[in-house]
C-alpha positions in Angstrom: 66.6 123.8 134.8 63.9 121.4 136.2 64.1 120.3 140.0 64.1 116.8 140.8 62.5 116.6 144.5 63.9 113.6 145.6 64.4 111.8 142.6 67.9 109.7 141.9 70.1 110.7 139.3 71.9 107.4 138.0 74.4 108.2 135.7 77.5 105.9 134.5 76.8 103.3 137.2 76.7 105.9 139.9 73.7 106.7 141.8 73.2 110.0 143.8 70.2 110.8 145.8 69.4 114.5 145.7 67.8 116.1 148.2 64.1 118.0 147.8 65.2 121.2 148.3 68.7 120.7 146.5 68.5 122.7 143.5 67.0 125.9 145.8 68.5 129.2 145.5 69.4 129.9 149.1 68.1 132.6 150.9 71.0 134.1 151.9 75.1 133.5 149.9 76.5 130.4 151.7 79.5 130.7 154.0 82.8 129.8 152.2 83.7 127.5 155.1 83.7 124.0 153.4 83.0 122.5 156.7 79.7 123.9 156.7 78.1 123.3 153.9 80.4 120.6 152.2 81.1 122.4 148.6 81.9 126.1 148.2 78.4 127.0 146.0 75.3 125.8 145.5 73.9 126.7 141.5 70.9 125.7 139.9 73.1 124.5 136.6 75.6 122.6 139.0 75.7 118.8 140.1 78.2 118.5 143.1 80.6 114.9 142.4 84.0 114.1 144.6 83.5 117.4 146.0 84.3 118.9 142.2 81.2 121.1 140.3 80.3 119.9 137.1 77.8 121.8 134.5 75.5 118.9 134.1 75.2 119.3 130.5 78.4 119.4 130.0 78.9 116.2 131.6 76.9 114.3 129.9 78.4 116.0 126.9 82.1 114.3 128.1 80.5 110.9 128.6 79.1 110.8 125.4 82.4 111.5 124.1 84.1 109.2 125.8 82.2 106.4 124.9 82.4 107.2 121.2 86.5 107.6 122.0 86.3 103.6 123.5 84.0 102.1 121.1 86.2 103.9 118.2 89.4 102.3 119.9 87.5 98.6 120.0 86.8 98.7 116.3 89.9 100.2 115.0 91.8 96.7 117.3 88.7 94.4 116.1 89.6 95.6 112.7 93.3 95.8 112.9 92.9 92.1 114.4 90.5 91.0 111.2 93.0 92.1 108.5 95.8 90.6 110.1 93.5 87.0 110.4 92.0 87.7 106.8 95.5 88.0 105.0 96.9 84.7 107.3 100.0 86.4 108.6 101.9 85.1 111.7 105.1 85.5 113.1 106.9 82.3 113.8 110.2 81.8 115.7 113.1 80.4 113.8 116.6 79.0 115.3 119.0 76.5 113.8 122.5 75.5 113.3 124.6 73.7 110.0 127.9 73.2 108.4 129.0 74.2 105.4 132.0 73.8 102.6 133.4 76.7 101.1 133.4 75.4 97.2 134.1 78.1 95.6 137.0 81.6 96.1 137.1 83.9 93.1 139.2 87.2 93.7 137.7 90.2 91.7 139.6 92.4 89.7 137.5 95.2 92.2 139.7 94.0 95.1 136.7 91.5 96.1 136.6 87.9 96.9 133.7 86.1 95.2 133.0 82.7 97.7 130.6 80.0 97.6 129.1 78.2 100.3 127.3 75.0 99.9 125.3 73.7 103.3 123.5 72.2 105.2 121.4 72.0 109.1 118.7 71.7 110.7 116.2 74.4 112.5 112.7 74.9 114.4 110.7 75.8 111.3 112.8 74.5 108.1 113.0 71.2 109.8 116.0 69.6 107.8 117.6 72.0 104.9 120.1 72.3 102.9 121.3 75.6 101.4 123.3 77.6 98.8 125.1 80.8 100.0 126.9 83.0 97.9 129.1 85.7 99.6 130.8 89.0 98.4 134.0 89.5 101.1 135.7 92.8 101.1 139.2 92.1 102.6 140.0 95.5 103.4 137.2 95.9 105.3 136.4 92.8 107.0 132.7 92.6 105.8 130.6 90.7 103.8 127.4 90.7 102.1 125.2 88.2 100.0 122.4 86.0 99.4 121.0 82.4 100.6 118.6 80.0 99.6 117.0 77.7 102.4 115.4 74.4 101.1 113.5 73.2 103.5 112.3 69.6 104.3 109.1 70.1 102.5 110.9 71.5 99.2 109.8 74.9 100.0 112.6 77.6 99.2 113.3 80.2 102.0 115.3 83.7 100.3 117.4 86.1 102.2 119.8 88.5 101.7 122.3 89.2 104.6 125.4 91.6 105.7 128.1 91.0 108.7 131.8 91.6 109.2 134.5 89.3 111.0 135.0 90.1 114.6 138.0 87.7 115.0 139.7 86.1 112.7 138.0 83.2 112.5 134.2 84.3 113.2 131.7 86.1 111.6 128.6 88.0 112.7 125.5 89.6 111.1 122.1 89.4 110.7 119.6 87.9 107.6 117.0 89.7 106.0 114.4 87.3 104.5 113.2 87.9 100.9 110.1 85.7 100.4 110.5 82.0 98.6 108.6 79.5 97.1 105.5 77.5 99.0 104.8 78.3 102.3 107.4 81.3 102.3 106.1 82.3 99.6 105.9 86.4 101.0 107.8 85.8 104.1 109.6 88.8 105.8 111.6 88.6 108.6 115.1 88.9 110.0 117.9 86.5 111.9 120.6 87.2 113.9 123.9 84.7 112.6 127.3 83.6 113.5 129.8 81.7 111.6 133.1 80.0 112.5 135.5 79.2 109.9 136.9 75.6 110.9 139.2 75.0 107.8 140.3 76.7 104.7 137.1 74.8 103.6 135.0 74.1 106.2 132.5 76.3 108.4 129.7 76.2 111.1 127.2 78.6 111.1 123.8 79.1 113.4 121.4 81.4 113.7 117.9 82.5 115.8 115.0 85.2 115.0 111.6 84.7 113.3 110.1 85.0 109.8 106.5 86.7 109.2 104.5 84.7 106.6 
């Protein structure tokens, strides 16, 4: 290894100023005692940093590596933040509320009750809407499943399926799952969190928050 007689090694932002003589084998072993001599060792091969030895190829070696590990994790969140631009998805908070009129109730010979819902509300991304729900209520159970198509104000068509049960008599909880739709949902994924209160034989109110992907 080649000295460096006073010469400044700058690495990583750091500077540290070597003495003439540092790299010199001693004449005789150094003493252990750390309050001597500052470091246990002295080597040829060795570069003393925070008190701790490190092989100075070897450290330069870890550097390199390092960088390559932080420039790999910049590209891979550059890149990961180009697709998402390039493909023109975005997450968008949705909450709203409505009625609704139960005009349909259809037993099935399963032990099913086939029910219709026809609505209407308003929420933060739909703007006005109206919408057709048709539900699949197992009696025995207390749940319900089904399907409902949002039309917004702009005539776009918002899809979801959804699944709850009643926790009283009167109310019902569960959450959507959106399907996609026509115009600006066309592709949208997402889910909703929803309640329902049955008012009437008839009549219902419903509202519901979460957020669609589209």
């Amino acid at each position: 290894m080649a000295n460096f007689p006073g010469q400044q090694l700058i690495d990583a932002g750091i500077a540290i100023c070597l003495p003439h003589n540092f790299f010199r084998k001693p004449s005789r072993e150094p003493k252990e005692s750390a309050s001597e001599c500052g470091y246990n060792s002295i080597r040829e091969d060795l570069v003393l940093i925070h008190f701790t030895l490190y092989p100075l190829k070897k450290f330069g070696q870890e550097r390199e590596k390092m960088k390559k590990r932080v420039m790999c994790g910049v590209l891979t969140l550059t890149l990961l933040s180009v697709i998402g631009q390039a493909a023109g998805y975005k997450e968008v908070p949705m909450k709203g509320s409505g009625t609704g009129v139960i005009t349909s109730f259809v037993p099935q010979q399963n032990g099913t009750v086939a029910i219709t819902v026809i609505g209407s509300g308003e929420s933060t991304l739909l703007g006005k809407f109206t919408r057709s729900e048709e539900i699949v209520l197992d009696p025995a159970t207390g749940t319900v499943s089904g399907t409902i198509v949002f039309t917004a104000a702009d005539g776009s068509e918002l899809n979801c399926s959804f699944t709850g049960g009643f926790i009283s008599a009167t109310t019902l909880v569960g959450i959507y799952t959106f399907t996609g739709g026509t115009g600006r949902f066309d592709g949208a994924s997402g889910t909703a969190y929803f309640s329902a209160v049955q008012l009437s034989q008839t009549d219902v109110t419903f509202e519901f928050a979460g957020a669609i992907e589209f």
